[in-house]
N, CA, C and O of each residue as an XYZ file, in Angstrom:
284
protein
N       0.355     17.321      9.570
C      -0.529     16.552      8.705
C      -0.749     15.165      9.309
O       0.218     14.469      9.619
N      -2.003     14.758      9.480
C      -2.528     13.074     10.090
C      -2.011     11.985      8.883
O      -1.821     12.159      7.679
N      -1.872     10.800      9.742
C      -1.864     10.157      9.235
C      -2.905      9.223      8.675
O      -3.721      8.794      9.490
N      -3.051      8.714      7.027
C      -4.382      8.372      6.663
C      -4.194      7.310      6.333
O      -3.348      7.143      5.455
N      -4.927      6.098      6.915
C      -5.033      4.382      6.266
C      -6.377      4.478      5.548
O      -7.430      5.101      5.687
N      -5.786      3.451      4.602
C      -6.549      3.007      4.033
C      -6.466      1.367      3.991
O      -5.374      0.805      4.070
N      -7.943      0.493      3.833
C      -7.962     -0.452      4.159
C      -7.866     -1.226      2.431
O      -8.068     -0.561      1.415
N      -7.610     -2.333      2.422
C      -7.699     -2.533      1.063
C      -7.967     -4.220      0.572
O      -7.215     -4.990      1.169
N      -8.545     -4.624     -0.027
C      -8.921     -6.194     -0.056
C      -8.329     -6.742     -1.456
O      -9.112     -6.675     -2.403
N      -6.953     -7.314     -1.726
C      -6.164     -7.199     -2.905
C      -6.011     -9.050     -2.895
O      -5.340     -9.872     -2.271
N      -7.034     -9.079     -3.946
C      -6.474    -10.712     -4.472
C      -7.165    -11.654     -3.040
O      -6.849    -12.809     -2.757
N      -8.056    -10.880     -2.368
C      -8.807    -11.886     -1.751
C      -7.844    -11.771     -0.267
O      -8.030    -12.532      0.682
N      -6.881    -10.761     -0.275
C      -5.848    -10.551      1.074
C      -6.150     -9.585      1.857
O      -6.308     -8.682      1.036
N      -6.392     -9.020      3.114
C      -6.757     -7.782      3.449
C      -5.539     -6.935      3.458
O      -4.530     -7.593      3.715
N      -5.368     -5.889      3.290
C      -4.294     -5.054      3.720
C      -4.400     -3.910      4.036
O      -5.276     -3.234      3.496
N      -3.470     -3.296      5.087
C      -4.266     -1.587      5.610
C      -2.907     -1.536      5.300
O      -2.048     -2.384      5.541
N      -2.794     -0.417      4.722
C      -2.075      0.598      3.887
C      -1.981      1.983      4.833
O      -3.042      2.527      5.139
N      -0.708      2.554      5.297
C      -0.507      4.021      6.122
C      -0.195      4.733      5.477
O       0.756      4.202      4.903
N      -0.375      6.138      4.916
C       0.178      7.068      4.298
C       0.669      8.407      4.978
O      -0.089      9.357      5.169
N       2.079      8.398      5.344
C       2.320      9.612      6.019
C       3.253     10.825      4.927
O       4.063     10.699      4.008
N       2.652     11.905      5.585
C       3.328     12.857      4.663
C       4.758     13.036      4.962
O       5.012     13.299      6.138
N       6.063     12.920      3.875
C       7.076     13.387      4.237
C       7.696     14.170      3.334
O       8.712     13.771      2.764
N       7.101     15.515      3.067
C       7.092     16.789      3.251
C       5.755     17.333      2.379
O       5.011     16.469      1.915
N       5.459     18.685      2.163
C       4.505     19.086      1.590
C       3.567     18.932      0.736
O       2.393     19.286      0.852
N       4.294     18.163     -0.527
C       3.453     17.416     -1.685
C       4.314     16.190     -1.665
O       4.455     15.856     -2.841
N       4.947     15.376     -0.887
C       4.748     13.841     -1.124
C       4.244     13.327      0.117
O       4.136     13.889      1.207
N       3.941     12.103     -0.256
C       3.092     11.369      0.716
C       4.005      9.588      0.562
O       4.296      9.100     -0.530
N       4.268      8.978      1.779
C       4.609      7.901      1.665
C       3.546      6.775      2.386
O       2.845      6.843      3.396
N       3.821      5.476      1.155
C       2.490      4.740      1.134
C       3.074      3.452      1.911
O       4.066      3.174      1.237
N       2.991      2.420      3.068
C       3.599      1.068      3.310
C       2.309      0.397      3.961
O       1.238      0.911      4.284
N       2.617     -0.504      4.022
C       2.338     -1.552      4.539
C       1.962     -1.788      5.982
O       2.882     -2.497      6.390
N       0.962     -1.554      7.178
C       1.167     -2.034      8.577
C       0.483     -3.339      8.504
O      -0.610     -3.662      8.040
N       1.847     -4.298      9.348
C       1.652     -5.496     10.084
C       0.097     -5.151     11.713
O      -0.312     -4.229     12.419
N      -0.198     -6.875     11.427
C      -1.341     -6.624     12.198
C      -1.295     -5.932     13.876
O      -2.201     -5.479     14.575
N       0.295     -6.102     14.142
C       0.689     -5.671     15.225
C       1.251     -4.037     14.935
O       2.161     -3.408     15.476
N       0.325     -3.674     13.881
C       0.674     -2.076     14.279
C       1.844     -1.760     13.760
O       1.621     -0.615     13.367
N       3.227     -2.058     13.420
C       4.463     -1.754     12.815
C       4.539     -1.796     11.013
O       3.859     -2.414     10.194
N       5.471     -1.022     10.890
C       5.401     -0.962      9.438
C       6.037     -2.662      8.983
O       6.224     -3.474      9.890
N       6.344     -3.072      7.405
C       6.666     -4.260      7.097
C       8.036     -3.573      6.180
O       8.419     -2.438      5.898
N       8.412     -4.718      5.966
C       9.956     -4.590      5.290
C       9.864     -4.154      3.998
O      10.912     -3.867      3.420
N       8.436     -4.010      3.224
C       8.242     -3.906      1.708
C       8.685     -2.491      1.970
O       8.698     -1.844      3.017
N       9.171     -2.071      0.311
C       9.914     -0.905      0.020
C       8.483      0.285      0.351
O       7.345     -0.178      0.411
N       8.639      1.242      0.471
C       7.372      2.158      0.528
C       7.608      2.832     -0.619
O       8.685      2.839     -1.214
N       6.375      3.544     -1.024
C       5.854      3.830     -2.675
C       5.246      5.106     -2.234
O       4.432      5.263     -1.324
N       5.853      6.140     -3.151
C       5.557      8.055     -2.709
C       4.431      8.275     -3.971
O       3.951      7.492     -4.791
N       4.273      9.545     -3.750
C       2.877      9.973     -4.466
C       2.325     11.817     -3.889
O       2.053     12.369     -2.822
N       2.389     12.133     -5.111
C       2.127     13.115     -4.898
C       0.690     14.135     -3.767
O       0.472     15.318     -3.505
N       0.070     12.839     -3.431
C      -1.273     12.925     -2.652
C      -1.572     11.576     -1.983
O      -1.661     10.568     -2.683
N      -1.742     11.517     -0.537
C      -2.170      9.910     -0.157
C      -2.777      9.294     -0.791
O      -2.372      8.133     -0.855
N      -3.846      9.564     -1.490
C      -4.651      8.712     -2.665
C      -3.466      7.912     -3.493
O      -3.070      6.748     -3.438
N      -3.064      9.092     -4.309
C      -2.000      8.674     -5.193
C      -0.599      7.824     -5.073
O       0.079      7.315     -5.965
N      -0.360      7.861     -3.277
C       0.771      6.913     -2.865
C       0.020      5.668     -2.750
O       0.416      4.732     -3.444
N      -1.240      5.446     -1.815
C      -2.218      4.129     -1.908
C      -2.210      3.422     -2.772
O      -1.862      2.243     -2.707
N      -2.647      4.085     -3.891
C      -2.850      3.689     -5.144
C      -2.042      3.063     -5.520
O      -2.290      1.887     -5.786
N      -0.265      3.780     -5.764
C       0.479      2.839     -6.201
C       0.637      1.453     -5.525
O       0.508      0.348     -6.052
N       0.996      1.809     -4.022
C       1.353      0.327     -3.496
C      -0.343     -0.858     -3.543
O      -0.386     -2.085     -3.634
N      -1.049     -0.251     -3.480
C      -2.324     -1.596     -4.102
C      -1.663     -1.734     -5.449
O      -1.014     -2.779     -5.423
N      -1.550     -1.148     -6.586
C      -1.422     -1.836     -7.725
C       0.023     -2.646     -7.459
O      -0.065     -3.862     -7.629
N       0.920     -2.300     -7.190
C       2.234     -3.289     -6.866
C       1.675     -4.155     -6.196
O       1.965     -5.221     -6.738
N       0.895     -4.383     -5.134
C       0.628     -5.549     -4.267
C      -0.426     -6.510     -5.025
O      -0.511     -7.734     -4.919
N      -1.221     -5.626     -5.832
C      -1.955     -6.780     -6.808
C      -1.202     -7.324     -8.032
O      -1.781     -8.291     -8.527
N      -0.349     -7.053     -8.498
C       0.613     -7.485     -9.288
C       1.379     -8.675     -8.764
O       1.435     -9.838     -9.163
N       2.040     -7.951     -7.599
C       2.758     -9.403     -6.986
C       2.054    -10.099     -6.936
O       2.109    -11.012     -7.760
N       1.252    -10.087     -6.195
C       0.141    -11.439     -5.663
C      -0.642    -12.304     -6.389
O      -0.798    -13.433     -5.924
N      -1.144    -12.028     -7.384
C      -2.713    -12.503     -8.303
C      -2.163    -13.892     -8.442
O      -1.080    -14.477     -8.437
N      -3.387    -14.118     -8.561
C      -2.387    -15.801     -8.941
C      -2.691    -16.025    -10.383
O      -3.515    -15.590    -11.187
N      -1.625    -16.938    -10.395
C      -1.440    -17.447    -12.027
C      -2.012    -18.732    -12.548
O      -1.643    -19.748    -11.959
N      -2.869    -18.871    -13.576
C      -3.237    -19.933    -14.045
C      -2.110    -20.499    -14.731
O      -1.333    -19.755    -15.329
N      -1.897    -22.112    -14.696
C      -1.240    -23.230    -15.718
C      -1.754    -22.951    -16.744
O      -2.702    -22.232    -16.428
N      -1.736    -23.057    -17.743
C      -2.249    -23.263    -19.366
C      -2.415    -24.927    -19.512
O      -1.436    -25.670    -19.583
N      -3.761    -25.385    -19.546
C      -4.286    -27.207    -19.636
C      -3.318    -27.731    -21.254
O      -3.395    -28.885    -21.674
C-alpha cells in the first residue's frame, strides 16, 4: 500500500500530513518536517487515510488557533 500526503493549511500554517498503512484497516497519520523526516508529535490512526488525516488536522487546529483576550 503507497504512501498518501496530504497537504493542509491549519490556522494560517501549512502542513503536509503522511499517512502510512500499518496493517490492513489502520492507517497512521504524522507530521513531515520540511526536510522530509517525520516530527516528534504523537501520530494519530484511523481506520482509512482520510480518517487518520482528519484526526491529526483537527488536533493540530485545536492546538494552534489562537486565542482572543476578553477587552
Amino acid at each position: 500500500m503507497p504512501i498518501q500526503r496530504f497537504e493542509e493549511n491549519i490556522n494560517g500554517k501549512p502542513y503536509l500530513i503522511e499517512v502510512l498503512p500499518v496493517a490492513s484497516d489502520k492507517w497512521r497519520a504524522q507530521i513531515v518536517r520540511a526536510c522530509g523526516g517525520p516530527t516528534a508529535l504523537m501520530p494519530f490512526y484511523g481506520n482509512t487515510p482520510d480518517e487518520a488525516a482528519r484526526q491529526l488536522s483537527r488536533w493540530l487546529s485545536l492546538a494552534h488557533r489562537q486565542h482572543t483576550n476578553p477587552v
